[in-house]
C-alpha positions as CSV (number, residue, x, y, z in Angstrom):
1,X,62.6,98.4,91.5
2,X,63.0,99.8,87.8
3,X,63.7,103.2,86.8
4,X,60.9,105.2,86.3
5,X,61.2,105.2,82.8
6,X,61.9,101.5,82.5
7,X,58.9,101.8,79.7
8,X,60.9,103.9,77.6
9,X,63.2,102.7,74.1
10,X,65.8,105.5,73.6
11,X,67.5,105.6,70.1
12,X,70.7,107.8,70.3
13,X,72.3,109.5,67.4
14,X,74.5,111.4,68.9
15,X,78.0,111.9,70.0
16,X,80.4,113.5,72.3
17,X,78.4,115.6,74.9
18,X,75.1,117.4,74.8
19,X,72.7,114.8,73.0
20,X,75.2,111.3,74.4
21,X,74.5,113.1,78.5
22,X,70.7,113.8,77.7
23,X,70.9,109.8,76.8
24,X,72.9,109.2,79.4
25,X,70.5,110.8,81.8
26,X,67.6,109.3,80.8
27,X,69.8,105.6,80.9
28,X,70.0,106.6,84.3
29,X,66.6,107.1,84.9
30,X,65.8,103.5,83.7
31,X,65.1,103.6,79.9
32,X,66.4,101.3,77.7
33,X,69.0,103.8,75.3
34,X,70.5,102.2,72.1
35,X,73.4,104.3,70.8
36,X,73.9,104.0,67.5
37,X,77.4,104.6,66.3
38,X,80.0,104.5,62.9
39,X,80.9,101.1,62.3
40,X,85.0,101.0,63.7
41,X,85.3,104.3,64.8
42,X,82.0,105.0,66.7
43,X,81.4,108.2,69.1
44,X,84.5,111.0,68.1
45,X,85.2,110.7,72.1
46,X,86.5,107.6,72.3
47,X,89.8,108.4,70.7
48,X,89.6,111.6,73.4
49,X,92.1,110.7,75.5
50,X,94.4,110.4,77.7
51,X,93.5,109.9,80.5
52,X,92.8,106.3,79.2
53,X,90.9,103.5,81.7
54,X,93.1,100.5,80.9
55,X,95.6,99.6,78.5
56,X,96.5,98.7,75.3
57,X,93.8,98.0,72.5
58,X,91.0,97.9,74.7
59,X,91.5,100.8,76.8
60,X,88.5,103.4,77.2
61,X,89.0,107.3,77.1
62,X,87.6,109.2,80.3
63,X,85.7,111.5,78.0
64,X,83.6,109.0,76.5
65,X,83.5,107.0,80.2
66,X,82.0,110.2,81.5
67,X,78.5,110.3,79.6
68,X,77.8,106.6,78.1
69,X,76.6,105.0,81.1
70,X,73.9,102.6,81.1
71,X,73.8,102.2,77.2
72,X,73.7,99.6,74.7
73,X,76.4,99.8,71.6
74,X,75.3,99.3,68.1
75,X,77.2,100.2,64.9
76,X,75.6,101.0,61.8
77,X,76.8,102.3,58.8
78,X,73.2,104.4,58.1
79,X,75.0,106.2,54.9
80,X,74.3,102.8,53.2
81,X,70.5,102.4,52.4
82,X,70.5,98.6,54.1
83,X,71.9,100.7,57.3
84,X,69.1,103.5,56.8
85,X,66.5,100.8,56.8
86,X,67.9,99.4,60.2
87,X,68.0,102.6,61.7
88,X,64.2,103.3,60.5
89,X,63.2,100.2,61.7
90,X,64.5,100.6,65.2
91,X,63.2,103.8,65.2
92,X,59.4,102.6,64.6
93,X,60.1,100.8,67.9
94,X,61.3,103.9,70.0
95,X,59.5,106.2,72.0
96,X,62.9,108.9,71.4
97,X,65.1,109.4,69.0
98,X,68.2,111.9,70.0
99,X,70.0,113.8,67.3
100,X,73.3,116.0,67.0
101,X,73.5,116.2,63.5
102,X,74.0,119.5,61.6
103,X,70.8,121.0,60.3
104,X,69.0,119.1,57.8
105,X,72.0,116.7,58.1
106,X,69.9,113.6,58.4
107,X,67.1,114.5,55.9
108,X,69.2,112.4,53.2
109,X,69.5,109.3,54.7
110,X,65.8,109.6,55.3
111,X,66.1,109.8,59.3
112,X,65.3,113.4,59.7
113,X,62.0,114.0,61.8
114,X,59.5,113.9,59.3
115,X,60.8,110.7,57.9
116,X,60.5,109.4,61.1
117,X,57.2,110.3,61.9
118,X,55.7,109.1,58.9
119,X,56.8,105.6,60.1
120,X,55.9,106.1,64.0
121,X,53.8,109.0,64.7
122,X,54.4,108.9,68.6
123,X,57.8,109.6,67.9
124,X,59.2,112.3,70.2
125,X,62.8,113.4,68.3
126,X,64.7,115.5,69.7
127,X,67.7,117.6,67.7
128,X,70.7,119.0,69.4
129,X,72.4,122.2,67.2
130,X,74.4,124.9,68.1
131,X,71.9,127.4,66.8
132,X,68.6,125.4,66.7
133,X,66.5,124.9,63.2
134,X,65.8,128.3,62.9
135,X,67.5,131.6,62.4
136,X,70.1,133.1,60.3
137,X,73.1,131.1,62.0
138,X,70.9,127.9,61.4
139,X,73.1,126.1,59.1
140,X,76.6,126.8,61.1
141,X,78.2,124.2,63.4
142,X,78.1,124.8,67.3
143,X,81.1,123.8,69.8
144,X,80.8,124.9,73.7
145,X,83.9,126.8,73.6
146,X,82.9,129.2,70.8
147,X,79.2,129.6,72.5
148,X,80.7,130.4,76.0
149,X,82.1,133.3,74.1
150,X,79.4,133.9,71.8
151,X,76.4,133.7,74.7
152,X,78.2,136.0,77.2
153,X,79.4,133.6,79.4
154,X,82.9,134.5,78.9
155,X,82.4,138.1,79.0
156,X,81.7,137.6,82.6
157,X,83.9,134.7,83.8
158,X,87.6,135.9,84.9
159,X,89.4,138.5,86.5
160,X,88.9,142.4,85.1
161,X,90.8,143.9,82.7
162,X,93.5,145.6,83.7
163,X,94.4,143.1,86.6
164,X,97.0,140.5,86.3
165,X,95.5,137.9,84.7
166,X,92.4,139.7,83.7
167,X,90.1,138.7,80.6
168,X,87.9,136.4,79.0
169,X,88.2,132.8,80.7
170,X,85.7,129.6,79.7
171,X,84.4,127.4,82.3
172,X,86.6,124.6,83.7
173,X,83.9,122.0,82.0
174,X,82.0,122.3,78.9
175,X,78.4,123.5,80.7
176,X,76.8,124.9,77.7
177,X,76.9,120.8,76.4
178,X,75.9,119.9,79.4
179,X,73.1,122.3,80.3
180,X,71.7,121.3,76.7
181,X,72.1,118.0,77.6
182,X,69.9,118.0,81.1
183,X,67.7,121.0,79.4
184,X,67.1,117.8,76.5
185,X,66.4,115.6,79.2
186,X,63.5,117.9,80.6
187,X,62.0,118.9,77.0
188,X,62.0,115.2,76.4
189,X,60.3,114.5,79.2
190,X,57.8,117.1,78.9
191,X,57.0,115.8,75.0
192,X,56.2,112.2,76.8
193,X,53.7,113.9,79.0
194,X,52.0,115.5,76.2
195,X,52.2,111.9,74.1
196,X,50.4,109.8,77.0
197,X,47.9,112.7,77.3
198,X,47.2,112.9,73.3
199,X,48.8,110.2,71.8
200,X,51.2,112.6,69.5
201,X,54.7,113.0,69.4
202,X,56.8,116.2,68.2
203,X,59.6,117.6,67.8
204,X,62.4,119.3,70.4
205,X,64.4,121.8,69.1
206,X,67.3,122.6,71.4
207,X,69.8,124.5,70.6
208,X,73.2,125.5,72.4
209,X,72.8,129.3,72.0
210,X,69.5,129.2,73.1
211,X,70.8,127.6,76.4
212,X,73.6,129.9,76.6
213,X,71.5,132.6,77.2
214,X,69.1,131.2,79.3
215,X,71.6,130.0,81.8
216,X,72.9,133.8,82.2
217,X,70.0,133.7,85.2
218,X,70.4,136.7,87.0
219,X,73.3,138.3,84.8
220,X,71.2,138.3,82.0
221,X,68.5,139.9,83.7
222,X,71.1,142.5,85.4
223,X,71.5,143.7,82.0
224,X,67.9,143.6,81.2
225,X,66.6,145.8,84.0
226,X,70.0,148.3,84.1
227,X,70.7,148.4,80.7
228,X,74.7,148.1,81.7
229,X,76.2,144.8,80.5
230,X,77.8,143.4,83.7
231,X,81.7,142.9,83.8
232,X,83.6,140.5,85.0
233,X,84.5,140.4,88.7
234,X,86.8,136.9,88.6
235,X,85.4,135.4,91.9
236,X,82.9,138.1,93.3
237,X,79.1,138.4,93.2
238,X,77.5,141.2,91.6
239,X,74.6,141.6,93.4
240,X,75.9,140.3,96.8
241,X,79.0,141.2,98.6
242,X,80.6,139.5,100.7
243,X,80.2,136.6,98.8
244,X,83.9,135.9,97.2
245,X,87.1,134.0,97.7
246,X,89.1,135.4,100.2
247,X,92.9,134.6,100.8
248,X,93.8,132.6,104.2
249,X,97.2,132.2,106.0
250,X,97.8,129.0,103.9
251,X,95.4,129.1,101.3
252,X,92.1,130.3,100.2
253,X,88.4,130.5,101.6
254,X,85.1,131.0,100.1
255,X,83.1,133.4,102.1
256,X,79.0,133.4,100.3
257,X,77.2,135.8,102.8
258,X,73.6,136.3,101.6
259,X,72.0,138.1,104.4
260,X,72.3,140.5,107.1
261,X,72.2,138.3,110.2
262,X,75.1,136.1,108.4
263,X,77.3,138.9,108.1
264,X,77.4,139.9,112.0
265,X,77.9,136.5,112.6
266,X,80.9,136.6,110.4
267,X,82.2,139.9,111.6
268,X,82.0,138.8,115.8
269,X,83.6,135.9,114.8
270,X,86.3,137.8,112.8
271,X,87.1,140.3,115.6
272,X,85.4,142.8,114.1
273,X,81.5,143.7,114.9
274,X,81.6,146.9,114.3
275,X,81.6,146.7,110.6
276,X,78.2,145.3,111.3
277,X,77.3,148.6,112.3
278,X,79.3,150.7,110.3
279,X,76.7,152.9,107.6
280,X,78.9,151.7,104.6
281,X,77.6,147.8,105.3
282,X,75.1,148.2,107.3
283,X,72.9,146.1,104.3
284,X,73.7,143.9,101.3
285,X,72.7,146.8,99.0
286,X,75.4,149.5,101.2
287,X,78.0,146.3,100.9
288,X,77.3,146.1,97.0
289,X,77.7,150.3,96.7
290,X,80.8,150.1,99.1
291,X,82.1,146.9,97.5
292,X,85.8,148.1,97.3
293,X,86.2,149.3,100.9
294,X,84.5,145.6,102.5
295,X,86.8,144.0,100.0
296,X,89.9,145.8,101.1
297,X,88.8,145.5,104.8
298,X,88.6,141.6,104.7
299,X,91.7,140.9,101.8
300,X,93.3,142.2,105.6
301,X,91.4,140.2,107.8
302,X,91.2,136.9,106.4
303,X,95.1,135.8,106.2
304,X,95.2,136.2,109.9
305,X,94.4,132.9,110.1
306,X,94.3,129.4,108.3
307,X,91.5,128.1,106.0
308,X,90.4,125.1,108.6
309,X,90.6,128.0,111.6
310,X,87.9,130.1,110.0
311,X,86.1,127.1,108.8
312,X,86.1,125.4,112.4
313,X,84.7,129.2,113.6
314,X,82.3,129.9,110.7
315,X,80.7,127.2,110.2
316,X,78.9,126.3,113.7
317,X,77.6,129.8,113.1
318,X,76.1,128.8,109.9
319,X,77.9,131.2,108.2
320,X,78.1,130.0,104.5
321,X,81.6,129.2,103.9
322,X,84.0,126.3,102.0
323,X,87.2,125.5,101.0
324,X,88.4,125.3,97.4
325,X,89.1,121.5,96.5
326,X,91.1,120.1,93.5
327,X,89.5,116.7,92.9
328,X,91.5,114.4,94.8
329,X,89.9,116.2,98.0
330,X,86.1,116.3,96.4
331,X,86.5,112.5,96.0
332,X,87.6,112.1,99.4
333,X,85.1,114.2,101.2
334,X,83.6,112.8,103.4
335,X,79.7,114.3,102.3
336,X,80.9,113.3,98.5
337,X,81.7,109.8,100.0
338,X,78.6,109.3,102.1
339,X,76.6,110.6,99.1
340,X,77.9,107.5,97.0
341,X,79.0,110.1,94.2
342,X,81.5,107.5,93.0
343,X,80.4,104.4,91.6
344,X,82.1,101.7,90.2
345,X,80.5,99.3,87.5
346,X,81.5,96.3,86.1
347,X,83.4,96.5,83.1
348,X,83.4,93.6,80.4
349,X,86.7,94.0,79.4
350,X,88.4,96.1,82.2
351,X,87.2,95.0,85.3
352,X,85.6,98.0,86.6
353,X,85.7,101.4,85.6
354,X,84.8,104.5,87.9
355,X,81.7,107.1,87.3
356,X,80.6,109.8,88.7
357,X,76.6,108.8,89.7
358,X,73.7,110.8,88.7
359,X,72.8,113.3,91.2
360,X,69.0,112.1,91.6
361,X,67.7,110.8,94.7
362,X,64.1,109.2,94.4
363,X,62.5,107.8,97.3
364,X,60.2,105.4,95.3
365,X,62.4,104.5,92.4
366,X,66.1,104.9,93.6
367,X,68.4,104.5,90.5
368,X,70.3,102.0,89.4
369,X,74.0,102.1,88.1
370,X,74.7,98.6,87.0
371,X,75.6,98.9,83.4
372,X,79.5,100.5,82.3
373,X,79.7,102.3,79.3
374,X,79.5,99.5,76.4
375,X,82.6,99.2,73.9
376,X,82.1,99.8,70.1
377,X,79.8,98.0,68.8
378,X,79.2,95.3,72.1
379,X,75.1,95.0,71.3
380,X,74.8,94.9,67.7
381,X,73.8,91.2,67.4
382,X,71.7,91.4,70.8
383,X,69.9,94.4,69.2
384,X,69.2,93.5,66.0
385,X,68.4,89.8,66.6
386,X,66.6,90.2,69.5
387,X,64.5,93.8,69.2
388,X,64.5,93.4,65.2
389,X,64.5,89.6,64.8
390,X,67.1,89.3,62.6
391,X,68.7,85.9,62.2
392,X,72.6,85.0,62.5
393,X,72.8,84.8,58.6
394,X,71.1,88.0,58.3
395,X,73.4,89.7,60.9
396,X,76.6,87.9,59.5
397,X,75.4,89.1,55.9
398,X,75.2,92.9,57.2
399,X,78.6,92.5,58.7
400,X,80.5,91.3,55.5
401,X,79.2,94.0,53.7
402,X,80.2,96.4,56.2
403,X,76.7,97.9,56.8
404,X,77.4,97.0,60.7
C-alpha cells in the first residue's frame, strides 16, 4: 500500500542536513521528493567523506547516504534564467517546495516564496535559516555547531568545570539540523492540513535558533521558573537522581530511576534497602537536595559487580537500566535487529548500500524503503521529459549549454 503522502510532489532545494532530512522524511512517508542540485557538484555532502560506500569514481559518502533516501536526482543550473524557468515550472507542479538558502538568497533568481506563489498559490514553501526571516541576526549564516553553543545546548552538555575534562562539549550528532529537519516535517504537514481545508498555501519559517531553544524542554524551563541557569552535570539529571552513569567492575551502567518504588527495588537488589529508608532519599526531591551523598554512596556500590550482573538483577525488577553501546553493539542488538532498523536498498551502481530506516511504524500504511539515495543528477531526463514534457532535443539542448 502507498505511503500516506503518496499524493504529495516534493521539490527540494536544499542541502546537507536540516531541509535534505525534512525531505527525506517526508520520502519516507510516501511523497514523491525531487532534489534539485548544482549541475557536477550537487549537494556539499557528497564530497563529505570518508567513510565512502564503494570505490573509486562512483563511491557515495555516508553523510550524504544518511539523509537522501527515497529521492529523485535532478541538476539544474537555476543561476541561468533557462534553469530558473525549469525550476518555476516544476514548482507550479509541487505541493512543497524546501529551502536552505540564506535569507532573501533566492529572491534573485525569482524562486523566493512570493515568486512562487504567484505561479501556484497552493504552494506550501518552507525555508530553512539559522535565524529564521526575521530578527536582527536575520541575514547571518547558521551551522549546528555554532547554534549548540549559541542556544544553550553546550552550556549544559559535559562534565563541570573544574573536573577533569570539564566544559562545553556539542552533541555526538548534529541535533539542532536534525530537530529542524523533523520540526520541518511537522510544520509542513500542518500547512497541508490548512491547504485541503482552505485551499491556500503559506509559508514555514523555521529557523535553527528557534529550535535550539525549544528543544531545551525542561532545562529551559528550569531556568524559567528558578531564575538560575542550570550547569552542566556531564551524565546526571537535574531534576531526578539516581538517574546517571554509574561505573561497573568492567565497564559502565546507566541507572534512570524516576520514581520511588524503582529505587527500593534497586537498593534490595543492591544489598542495600536501607537507603530506601534513610531521610536523605527517602523521595526524588530529598535524592535531588542530597545528590552528592547518593552519588558517592553508589560510585561505591556499583563496581562491585559487572555491567551484565546488575543488568541480569535490575532489569526483571523493571528497574530502568542499560548499557552504553558503541555502534557495532546497537546494530547487533537483538531489539535493533528485530525492529528492522537496518535496511539495505538497492543501489544502481553499488549494489546495495545500508540505511538506517525511519523510526515510524503505521499499522494502515507501513513504509516503504525501496529507493537508495540517487547519484548526481540520475533523474534529470526522467523528470524533465516525463513530469515537464520536454523532448530529447530539448533536454540534450539544456545539457550542451550546461543549464543541466
Amino acid at each position: 500500500m502507498a505511503g500516506p503522502l503518496s499524493h504529495i510532489k516534493v521539490l527540494e532545494l536544499s542541502r546537507v542536513l536540516a531541509g535534505p532530512w525534512a525531505a527525506q522524511t517526508l520520502a519516507d512517508l510516501g511523497a514523491d521528493v525531487v532534489k534539485v542540485e548544482r549541475p557536477g557538484t550537487g549537494d556539499d555532502t557528497r564530497t563529505w567523506g570518508p567513510p565512502w560506500a564503494g570505490e573509486g569514481e562512483d563511491r557515495q559518502a555516508a553523510y550524504f547516504l544518511s539523509t537522501n533516501r527515497g529521492k529523485r536526482s535532478v541538476t539544474i543550473d537555476f543561476e541561468r534564467p533557462e534553469g530558473q524557468a525549469l525550476v518555476r515550472r516544476l514548482a507550479a507542479e509541487a505541493d512543497v517546495v524546501i529551502e536552505n538558502f540564506k535569507v532573501g538568497g533566492l529572491k534573485k533568481y525569482g524562486l523566493d516564496y512570493d515568486s512562487l506563489k504567484a505561479v501556484n498559490p497552493r504552494l506550501v514553501y518552507c525555508s530553512v535559516t539559522g535565524f529564521g526571516q526575521t530578527g536582527p541576526y536575520a541575514p547571518r549564516a547558521g551551522y549546528d555547531f555554532m547554534i549548540q553553543g549559541l542556544g544553550g545546548l553546550m552550556s549544559i552538555t559535559g562534565l563541570p568545570d573544574g573536573e577533569p575534562g570539564g566544559g562545553p562539549v556539542k552533541v555526538g550528532v548534529a541535533v539542532t539540523d536534525v530537530f529542524t529537519g523533523l520540526y520541518a516535517t511537522i510544520g509542513i504537514m500542518g500547512a497541508l492540513a490548512h491547504r485541503d481545508r482552505t485551499g491556500e498555501g503559506q509559508m514555514v519559517d523555521m529557523a535553527l535558533l528557534d529550535v535550539q531553544v525549544a528543544i531545551l524542554a525542561n532545562q529551559g524551563m528550569n531556568y524559567l521558573v528558578s531564575g538560575k541557569a542550570p550547569q552542566r552535570l556531564g551524565n546526571a539529571h537535574p531534576n531526578i537522581v539516581p538517574y546517571q552513569a554509574f561505573p561497573t567492575r568492567d565497564g559502565h551502567i546507566i541507572i534512570a530511576i524516576g520514581n520511588n518504588g524503582q529505587f527500593a527495588k534497586f537498593c534490595t537488589a543492591a544489598g542495600r534497602p536501607e537507603l530506601a529508608q534513610d531521610p536523605r532519599f527517602a523521595d526524588n526531591a530529598s535524592r535531588v537536595a542530597h545528590r552528592a551523598d547518593m552519588v558517592a554512596i553508589l560510585t561505591d556500590v556499583m563496581p562491585t559487580r559487572t555491567t551484565r550482573e546488575w543488568l541480569d538483577a535490575l532489569e526483571p525488577l523493571g528497574v530502568p537500566c542499560g548499557p552504553i553501546n558503541d555502534l557495532q553493539a546497537v546494530f547487533e542488538d537483538p531489539q535493533v535487529q528485530a525492529r528492522g532498523l537496518r535496511q539495505d536498498l538497492p543501489h544502481p551502481v553499488l549494489g546495495s548500500v545500508p540505511t538506517v530506516a525511519n523510526p515510524i511504524r503505521y499499522s494502515a500504511t507501513p513504509l516503504a524503503h525501496d529507493r537508495a539515495p540517487p547519484m548526481l543528477g540520475a533523474d534529470t531526463e526522467e523528470v524533465l521529459g516525463g513530469q515537464l514534457g520536454l523532448g530529447a532535443g530539448d533536454i540534450a539542448a539544456l545539457r550542451d549549454k550546461g543549464v543541466i
